[in-house]
PyMOL Python script that loads the backbone (N, CA, C, O; Angstrom):
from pymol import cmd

cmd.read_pdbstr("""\
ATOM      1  N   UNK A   1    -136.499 104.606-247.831  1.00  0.00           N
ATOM      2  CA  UNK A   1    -137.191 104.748-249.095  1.00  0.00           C
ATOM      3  C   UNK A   1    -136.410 105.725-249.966  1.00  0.00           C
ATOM      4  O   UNK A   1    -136.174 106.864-249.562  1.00  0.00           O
ATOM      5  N   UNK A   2    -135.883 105.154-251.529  1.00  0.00           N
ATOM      6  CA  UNK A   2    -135.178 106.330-251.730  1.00  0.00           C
ATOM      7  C   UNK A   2    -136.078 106.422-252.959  1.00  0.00           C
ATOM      8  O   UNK A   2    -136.306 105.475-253.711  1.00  0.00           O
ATOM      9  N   UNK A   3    -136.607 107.759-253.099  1.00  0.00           N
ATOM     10  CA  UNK A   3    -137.080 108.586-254.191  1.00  0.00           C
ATOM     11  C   UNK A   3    -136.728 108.701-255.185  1.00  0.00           C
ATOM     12  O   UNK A   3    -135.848 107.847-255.293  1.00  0.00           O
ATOM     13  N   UNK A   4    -136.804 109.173-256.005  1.00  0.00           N
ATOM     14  CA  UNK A   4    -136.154 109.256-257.661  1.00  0.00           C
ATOM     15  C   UNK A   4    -135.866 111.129-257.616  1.00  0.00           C
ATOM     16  O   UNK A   4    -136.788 111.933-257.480  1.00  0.00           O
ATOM     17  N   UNK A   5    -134.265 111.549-257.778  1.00  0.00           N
ATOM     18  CA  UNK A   5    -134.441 112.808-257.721  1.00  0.00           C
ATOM     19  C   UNK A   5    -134.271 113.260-258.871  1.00  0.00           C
ATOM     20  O   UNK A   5    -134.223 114.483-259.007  1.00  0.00           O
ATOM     21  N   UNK A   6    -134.105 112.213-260.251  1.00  0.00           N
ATOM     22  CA  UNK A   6    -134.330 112.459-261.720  1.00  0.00           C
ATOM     23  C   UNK A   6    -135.986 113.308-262.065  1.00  0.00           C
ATOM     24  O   UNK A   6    -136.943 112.533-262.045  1.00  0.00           O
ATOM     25  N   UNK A   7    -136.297 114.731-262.349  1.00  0.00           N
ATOM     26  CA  UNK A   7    -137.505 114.983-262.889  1.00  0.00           C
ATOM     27  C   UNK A   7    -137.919 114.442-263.840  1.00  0.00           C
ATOM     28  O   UNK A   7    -139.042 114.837-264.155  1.00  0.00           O
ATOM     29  N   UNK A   8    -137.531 113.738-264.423  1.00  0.00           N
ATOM     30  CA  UNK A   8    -137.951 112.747-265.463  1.00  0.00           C
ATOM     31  C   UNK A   8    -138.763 111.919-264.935  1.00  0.00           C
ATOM     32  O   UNK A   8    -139.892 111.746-265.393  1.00  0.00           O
ATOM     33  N   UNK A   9    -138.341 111.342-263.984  1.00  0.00           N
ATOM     34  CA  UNK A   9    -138.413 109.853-263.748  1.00  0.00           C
ATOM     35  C   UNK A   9    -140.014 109.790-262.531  1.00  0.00           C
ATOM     36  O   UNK A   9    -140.506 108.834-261.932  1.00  0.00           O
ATOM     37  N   UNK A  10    -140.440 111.344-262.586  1.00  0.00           N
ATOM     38  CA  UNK A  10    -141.563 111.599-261.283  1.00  0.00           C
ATOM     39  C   UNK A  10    -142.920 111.593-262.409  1.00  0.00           C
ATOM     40  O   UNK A  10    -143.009 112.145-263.505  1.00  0.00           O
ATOM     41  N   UNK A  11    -143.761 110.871-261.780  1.00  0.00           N
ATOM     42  CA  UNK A  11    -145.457 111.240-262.729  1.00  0.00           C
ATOM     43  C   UNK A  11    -145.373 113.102-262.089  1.00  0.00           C
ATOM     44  O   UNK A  11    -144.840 113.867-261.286  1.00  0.00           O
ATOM     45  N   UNK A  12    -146.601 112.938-263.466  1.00  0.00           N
ATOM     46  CA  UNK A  12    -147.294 114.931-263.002  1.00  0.00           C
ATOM     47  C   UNK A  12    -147.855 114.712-261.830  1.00  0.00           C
ATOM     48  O   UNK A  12    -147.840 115.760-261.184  1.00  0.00           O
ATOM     49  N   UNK A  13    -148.484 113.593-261.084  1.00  0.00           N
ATOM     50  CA  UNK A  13    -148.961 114.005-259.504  1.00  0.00           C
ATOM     51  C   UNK A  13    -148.122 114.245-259.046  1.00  0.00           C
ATOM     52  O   UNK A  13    -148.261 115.199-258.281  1.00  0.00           O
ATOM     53  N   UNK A  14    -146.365 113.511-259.136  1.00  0.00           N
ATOM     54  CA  UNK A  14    -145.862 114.087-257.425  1.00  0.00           C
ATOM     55  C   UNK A  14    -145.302 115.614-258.000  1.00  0.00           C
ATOM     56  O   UNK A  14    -144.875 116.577-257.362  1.00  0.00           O
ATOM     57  N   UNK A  15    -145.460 115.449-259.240  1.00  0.00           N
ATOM     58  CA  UNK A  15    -144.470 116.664-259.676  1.00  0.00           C
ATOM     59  C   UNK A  15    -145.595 118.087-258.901  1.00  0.00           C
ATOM     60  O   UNK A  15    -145.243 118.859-258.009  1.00  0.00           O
ATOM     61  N   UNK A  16    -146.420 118.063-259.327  1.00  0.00           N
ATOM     62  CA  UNK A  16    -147.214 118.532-258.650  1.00  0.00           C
ATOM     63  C   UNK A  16    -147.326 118.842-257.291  1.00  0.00           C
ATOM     64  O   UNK A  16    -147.234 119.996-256.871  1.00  0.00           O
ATOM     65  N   UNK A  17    -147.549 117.727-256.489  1.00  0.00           N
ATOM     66  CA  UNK A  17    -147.191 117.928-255.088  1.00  0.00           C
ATOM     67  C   UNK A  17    -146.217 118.640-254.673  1.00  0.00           C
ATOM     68  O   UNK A  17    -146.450 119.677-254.052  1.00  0.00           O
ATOM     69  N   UNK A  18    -144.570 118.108-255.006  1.00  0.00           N
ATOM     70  CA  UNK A  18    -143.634 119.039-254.962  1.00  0.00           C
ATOM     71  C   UNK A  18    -143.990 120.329-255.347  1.00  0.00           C
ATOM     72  O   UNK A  18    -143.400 121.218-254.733  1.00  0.00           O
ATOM     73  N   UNK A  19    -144.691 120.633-256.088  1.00  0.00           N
ATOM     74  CA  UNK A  19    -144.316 122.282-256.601  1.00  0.00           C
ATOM     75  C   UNK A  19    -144.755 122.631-255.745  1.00  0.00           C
ATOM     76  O   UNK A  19    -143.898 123.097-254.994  1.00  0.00           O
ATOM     77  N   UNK A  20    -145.986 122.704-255.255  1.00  0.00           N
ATOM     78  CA  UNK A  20    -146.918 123.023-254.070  1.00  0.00           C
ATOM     79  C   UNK A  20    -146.226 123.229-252.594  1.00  0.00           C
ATOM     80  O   UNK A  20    -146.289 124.039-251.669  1.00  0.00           O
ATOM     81  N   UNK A  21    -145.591 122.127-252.888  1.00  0.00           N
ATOM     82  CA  UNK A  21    -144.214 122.124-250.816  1.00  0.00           C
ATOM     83  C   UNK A  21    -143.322 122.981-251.591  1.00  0.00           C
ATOM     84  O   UNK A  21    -143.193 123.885-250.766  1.00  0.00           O
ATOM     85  N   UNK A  22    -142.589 123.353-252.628  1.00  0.00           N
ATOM     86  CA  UNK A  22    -141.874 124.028-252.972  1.00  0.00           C
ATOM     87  C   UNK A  22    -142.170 125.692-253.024  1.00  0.00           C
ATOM     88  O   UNK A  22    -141.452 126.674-252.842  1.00  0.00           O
ATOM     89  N   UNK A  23    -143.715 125.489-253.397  1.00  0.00           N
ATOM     90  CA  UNK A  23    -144.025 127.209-253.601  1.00  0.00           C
ATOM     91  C   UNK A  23    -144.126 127.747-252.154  1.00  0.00           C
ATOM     92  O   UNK A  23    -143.773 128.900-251.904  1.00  0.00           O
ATOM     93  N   UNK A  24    -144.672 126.807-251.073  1.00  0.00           N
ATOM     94  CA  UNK A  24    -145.155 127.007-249.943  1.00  0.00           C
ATOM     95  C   UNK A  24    -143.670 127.320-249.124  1.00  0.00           C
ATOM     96  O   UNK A  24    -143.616 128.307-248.390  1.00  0.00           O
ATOM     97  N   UNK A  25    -142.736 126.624-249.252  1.00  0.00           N
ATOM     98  CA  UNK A  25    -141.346 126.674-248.683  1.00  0.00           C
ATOM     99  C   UNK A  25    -140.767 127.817-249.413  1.00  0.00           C
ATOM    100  O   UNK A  25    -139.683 128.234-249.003  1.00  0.00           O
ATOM    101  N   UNK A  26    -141.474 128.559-250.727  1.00  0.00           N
ATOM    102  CA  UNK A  26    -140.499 129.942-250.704  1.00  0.00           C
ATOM    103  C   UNK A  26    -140.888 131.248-250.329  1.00  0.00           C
ATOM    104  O   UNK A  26    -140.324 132.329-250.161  1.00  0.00           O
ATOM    105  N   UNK A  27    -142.322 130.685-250.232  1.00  0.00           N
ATOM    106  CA  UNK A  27    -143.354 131.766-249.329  1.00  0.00           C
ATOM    107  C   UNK A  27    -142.603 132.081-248.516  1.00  0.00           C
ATOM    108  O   UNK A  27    -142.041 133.174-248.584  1.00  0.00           O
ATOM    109  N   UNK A  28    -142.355 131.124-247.411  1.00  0.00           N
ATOM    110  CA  UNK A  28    -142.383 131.008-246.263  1.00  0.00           C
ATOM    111  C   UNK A  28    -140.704 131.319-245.967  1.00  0.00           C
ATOM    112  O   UNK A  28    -140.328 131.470-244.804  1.00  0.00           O
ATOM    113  N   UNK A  29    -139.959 131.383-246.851  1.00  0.00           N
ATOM    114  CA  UNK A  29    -138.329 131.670-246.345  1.00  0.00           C
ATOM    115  C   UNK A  29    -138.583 133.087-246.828  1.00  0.00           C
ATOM    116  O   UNK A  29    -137.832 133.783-246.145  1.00  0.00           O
ATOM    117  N   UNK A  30    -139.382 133.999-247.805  1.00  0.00           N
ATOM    118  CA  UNK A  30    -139.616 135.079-248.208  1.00  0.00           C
ATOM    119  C   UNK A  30    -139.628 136.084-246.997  1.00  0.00           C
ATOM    120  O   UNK A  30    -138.970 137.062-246.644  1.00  0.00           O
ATOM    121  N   UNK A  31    -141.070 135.114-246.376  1.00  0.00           N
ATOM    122  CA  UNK A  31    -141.679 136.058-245.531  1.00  0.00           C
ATOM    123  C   UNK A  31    -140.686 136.130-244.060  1.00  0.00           C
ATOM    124  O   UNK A  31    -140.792 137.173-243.415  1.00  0.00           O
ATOM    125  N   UNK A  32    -139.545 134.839-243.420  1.00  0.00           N
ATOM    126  CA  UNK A  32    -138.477 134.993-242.870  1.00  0.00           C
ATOM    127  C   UNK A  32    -137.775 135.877-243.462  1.00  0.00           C
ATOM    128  O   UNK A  32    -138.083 136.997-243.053  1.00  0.00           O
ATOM    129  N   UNK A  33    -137.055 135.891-244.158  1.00  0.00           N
ATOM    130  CA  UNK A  33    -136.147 137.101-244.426  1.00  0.00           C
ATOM    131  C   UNK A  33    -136.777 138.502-244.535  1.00  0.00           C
ATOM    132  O   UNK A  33    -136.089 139.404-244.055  1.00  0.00           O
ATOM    133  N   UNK A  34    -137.741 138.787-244.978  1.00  0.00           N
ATOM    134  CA  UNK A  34    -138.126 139.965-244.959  1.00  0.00           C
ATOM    135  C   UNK A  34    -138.553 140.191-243.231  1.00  0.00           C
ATOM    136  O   UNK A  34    -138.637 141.302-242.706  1.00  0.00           O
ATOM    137  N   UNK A  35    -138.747 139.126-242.654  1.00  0.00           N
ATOM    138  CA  UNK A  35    -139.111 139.833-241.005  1.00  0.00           C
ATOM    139  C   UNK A  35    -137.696 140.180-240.534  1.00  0.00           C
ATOM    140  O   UNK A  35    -137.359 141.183-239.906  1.00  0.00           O
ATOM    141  N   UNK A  36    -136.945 139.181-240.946  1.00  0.00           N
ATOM    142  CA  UNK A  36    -135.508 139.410-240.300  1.00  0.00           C
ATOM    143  C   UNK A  36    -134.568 140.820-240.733  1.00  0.00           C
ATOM    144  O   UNK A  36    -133.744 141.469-240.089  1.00  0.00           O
ATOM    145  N   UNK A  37    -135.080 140.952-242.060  1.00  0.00           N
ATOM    146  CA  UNK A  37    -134.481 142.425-242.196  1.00  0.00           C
ATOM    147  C   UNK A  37    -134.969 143.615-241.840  1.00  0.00           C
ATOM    148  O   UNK A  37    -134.360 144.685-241.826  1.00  0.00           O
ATOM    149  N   UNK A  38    -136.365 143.354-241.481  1.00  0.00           N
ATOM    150  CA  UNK A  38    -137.126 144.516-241.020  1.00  0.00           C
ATOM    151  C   UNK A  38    -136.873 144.830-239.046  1.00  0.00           C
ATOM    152  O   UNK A  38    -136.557 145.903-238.532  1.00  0.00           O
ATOM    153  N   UNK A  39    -137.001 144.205-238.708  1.00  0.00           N
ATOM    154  CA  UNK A  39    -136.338 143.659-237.196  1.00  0.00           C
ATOM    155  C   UNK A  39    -134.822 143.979-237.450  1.00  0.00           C
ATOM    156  O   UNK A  39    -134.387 145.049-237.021  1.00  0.00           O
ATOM    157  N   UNK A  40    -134.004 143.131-238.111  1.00  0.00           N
ATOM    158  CA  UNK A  40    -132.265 143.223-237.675  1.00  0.00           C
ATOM    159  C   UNK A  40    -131.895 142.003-237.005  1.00  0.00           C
ATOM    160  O   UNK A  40    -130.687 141.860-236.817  1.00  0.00           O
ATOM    161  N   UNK A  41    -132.474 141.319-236.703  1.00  0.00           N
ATOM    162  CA  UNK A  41    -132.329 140.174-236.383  1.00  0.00           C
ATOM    163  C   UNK A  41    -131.252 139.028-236.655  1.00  0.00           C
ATOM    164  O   UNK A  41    -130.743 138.202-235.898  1.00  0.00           O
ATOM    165  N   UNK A  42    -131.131 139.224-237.699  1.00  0.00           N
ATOM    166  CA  UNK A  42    -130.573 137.939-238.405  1.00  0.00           C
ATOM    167  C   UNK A  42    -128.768 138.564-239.022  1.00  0.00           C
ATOM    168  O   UNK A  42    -128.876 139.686-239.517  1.00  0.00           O
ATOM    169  N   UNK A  43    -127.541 138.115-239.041  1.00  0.00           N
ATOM    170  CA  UNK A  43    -126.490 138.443-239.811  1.00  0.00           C
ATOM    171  C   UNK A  43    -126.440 138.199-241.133  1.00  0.00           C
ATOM    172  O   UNK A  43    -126.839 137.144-241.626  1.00  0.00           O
ATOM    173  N   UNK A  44    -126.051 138.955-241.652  1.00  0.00           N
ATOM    174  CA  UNK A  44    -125.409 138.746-242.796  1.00  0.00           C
ATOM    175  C   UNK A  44    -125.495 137.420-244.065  1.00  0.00           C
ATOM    176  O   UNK A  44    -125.853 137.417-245.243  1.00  0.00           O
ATOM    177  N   UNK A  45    -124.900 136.226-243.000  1.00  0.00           N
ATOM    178  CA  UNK A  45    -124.372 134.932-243.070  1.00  0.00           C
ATOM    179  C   UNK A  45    -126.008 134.399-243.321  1.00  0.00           C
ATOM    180  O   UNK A  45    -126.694 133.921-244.224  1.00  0.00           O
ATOM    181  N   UNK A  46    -126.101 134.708-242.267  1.00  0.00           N
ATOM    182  CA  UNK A  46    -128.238 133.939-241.762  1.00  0.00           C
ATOM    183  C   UNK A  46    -127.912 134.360-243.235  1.00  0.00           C
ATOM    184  O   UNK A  46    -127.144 133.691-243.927  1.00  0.00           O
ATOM    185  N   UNK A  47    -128.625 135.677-243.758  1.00  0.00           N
ATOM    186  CA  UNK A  47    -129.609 136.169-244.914  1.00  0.00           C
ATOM    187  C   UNK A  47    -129.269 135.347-246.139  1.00  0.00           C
ATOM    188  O   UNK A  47    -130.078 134.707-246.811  1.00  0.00           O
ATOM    189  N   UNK A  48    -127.565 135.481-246.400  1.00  0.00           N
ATOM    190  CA  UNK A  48    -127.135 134.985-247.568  1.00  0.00           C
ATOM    191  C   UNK A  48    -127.655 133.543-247.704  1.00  0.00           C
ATOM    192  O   UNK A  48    -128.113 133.024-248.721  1.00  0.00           O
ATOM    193  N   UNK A  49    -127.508 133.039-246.582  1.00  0.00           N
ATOM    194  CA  UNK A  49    -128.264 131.250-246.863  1.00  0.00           C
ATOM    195  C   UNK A  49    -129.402 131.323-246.701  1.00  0.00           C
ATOM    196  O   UNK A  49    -129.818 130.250-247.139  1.00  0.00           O
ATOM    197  N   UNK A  50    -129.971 131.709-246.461  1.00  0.00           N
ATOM    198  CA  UNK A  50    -131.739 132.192-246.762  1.00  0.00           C
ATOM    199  C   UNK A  50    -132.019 132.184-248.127  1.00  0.00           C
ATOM    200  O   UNK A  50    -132.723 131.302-248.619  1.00  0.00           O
ATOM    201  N   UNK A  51    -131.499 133.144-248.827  1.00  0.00           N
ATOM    202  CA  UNK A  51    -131.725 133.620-249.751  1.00  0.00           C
ATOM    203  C   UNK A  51    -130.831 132.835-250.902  1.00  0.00           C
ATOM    204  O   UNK A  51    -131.421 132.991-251.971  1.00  0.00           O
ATOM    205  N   UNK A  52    -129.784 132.152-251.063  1.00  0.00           N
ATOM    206  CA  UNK A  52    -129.806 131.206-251.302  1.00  0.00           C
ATOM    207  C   UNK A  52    -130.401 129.968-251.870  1.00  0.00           C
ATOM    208  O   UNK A  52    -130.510 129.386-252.949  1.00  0.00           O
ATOM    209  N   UNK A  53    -130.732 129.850-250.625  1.00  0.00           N
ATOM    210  CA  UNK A  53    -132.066 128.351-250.401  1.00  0.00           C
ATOM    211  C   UNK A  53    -133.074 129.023-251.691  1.00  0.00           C
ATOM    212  O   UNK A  53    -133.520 128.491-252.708  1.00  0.00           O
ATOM    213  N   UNK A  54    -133.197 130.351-251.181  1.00  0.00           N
ATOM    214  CA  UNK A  54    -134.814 130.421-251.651  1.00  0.00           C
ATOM    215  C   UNK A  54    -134.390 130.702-253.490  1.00  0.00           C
ATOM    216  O   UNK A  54    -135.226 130.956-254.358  1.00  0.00           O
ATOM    217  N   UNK A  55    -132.987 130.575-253.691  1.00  0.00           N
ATOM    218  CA  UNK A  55    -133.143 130.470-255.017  1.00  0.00           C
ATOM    219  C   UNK A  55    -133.014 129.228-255.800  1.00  0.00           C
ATOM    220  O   UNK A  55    -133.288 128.981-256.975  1.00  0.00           O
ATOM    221  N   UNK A  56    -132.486 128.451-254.767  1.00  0.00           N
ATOM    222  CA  UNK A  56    -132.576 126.783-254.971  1.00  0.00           C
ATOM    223  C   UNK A  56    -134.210 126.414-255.556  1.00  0.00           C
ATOM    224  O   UNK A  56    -134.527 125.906-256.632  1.00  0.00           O
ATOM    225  N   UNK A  57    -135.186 126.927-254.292  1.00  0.00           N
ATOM    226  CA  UNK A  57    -136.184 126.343-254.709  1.00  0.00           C
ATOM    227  C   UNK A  57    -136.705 127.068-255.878  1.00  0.00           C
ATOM    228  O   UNK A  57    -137.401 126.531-256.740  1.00  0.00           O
ATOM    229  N   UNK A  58    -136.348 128.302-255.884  1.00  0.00           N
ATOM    230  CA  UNK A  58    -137.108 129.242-257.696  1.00  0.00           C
ATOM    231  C   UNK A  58    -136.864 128.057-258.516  1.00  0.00           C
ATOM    232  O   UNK A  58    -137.698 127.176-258.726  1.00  0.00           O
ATOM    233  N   UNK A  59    -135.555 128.093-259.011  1.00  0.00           N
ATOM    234  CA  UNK A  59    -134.627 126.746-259.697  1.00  0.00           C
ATOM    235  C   UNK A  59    -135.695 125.290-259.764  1.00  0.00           C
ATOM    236  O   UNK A  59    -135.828 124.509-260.706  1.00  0.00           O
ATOM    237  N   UNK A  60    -136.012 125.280-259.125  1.00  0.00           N
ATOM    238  CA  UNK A  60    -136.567 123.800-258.548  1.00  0.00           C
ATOM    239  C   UNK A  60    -138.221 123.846-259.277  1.00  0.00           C
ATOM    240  O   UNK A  60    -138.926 123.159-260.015  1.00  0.00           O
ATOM    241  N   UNK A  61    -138.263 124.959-258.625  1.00  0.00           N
ATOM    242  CA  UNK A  61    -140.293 125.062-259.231  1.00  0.00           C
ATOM    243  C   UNK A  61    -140.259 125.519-260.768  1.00  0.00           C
ATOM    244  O   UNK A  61    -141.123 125.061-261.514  1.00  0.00           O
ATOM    245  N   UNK A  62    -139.303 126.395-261.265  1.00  0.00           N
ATOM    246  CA  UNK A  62    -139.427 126.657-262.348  1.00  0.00           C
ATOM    247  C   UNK A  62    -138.839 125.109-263.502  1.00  0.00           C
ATOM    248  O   UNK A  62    -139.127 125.102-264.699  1.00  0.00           O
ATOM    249  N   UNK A  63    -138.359 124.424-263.114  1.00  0.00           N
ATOM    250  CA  UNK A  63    -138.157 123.443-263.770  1.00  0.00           C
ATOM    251  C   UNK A  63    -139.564 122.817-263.640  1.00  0.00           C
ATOM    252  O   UNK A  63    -140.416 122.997-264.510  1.00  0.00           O
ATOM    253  N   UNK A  64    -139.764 122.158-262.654  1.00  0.00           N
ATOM    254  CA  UNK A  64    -141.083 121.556-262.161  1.00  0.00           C
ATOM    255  C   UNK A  64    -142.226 122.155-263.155  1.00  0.00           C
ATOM    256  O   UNK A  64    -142.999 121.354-263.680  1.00  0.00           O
ATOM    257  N   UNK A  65    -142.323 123.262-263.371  1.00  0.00           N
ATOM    258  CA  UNK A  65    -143.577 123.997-263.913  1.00  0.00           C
ATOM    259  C   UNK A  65    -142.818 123.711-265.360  1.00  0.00           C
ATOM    260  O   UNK A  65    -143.286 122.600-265.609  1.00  0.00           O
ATOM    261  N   UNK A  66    -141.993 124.003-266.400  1.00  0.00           N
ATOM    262  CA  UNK A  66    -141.619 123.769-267.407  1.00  0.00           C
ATOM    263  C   UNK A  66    -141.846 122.061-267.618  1.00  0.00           C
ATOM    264  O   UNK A  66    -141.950 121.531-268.724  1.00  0.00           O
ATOM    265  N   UNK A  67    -141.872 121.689-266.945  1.00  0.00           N
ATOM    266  CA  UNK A  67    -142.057 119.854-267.332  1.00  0.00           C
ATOM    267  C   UNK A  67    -143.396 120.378-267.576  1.00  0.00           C
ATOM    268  O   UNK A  67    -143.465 121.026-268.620  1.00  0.00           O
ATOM    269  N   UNK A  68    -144.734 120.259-266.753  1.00  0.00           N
ATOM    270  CA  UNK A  68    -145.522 120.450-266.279  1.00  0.00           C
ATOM    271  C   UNK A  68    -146.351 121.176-267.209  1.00  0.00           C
ATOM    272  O   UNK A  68    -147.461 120.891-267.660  1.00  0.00           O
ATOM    273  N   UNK A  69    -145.378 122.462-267.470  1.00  0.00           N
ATOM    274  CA  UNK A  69    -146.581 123.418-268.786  1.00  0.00           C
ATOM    275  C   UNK A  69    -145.738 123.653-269.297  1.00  0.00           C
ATOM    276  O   UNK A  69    -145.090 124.584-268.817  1.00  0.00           O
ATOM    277  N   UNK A  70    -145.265 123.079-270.404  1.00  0.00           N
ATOM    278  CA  UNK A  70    -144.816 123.107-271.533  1.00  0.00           C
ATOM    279  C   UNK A  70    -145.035 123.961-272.148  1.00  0.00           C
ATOM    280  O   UNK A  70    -146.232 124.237-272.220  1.00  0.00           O
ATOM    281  N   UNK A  71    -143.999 124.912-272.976  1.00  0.00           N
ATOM    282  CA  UNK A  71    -143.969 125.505-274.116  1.00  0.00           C
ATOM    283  C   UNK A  71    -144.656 125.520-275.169  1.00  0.00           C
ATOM    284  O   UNK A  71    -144.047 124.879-276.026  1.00  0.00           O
ATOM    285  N   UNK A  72    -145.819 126.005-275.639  1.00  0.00           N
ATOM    286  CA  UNK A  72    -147.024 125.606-277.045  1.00  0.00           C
ATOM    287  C   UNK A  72    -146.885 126.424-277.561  1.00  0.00           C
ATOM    288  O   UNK A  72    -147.197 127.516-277.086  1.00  0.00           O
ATOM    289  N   UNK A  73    -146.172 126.252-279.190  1.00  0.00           N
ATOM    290  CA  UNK A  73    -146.511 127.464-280.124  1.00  0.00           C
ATOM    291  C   UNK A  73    -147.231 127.012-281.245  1.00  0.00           C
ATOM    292  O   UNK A  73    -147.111 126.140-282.105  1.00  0.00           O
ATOM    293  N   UNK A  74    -148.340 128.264-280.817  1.00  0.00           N
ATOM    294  CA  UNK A  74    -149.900 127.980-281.600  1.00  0.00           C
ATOM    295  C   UNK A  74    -149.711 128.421-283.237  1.00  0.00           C
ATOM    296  O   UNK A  74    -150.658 128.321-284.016  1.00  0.00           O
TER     297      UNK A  74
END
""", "prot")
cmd.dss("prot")
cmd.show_as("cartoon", "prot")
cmd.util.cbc("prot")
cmd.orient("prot")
């Protein structure tokens, strides 16, 4: 099944949905890296692609939300 990865091309439900797996997936790499730095756990390498990722998805939701809620000047 291939998806449409044009934001254009998605209705506001899935856009929606996505934001939701998106906000939930930066929670959730947040709250990894912050255990991993608090512990020591993790190198260097780990963190940088962690953190990374987790700016992929900022990128990702903040577009998502700009489709979504538009700019209104009253």
């Amino acid at each position: 099944m291939n998806a449409p990865t044009d934001i254009s091309m998605k209705t506001d439900d899935v856009l929606r949905v996505e934001l939701a797996v998106f906000r939930r997936e930066h929670r959730d790499l947040d709250e990894a890296i912050r255990a991993m730095q608090t512990t020591g756990t993790a190198d260097q390498i780990t963190l940088q692609r962690l953190k990374k990722k987790k700016l992929r998805l900022k990128d990702k939701i903040a577009m998502i939300e700009d489709r979504l809620l538009p700019d209104i000047i009253a």
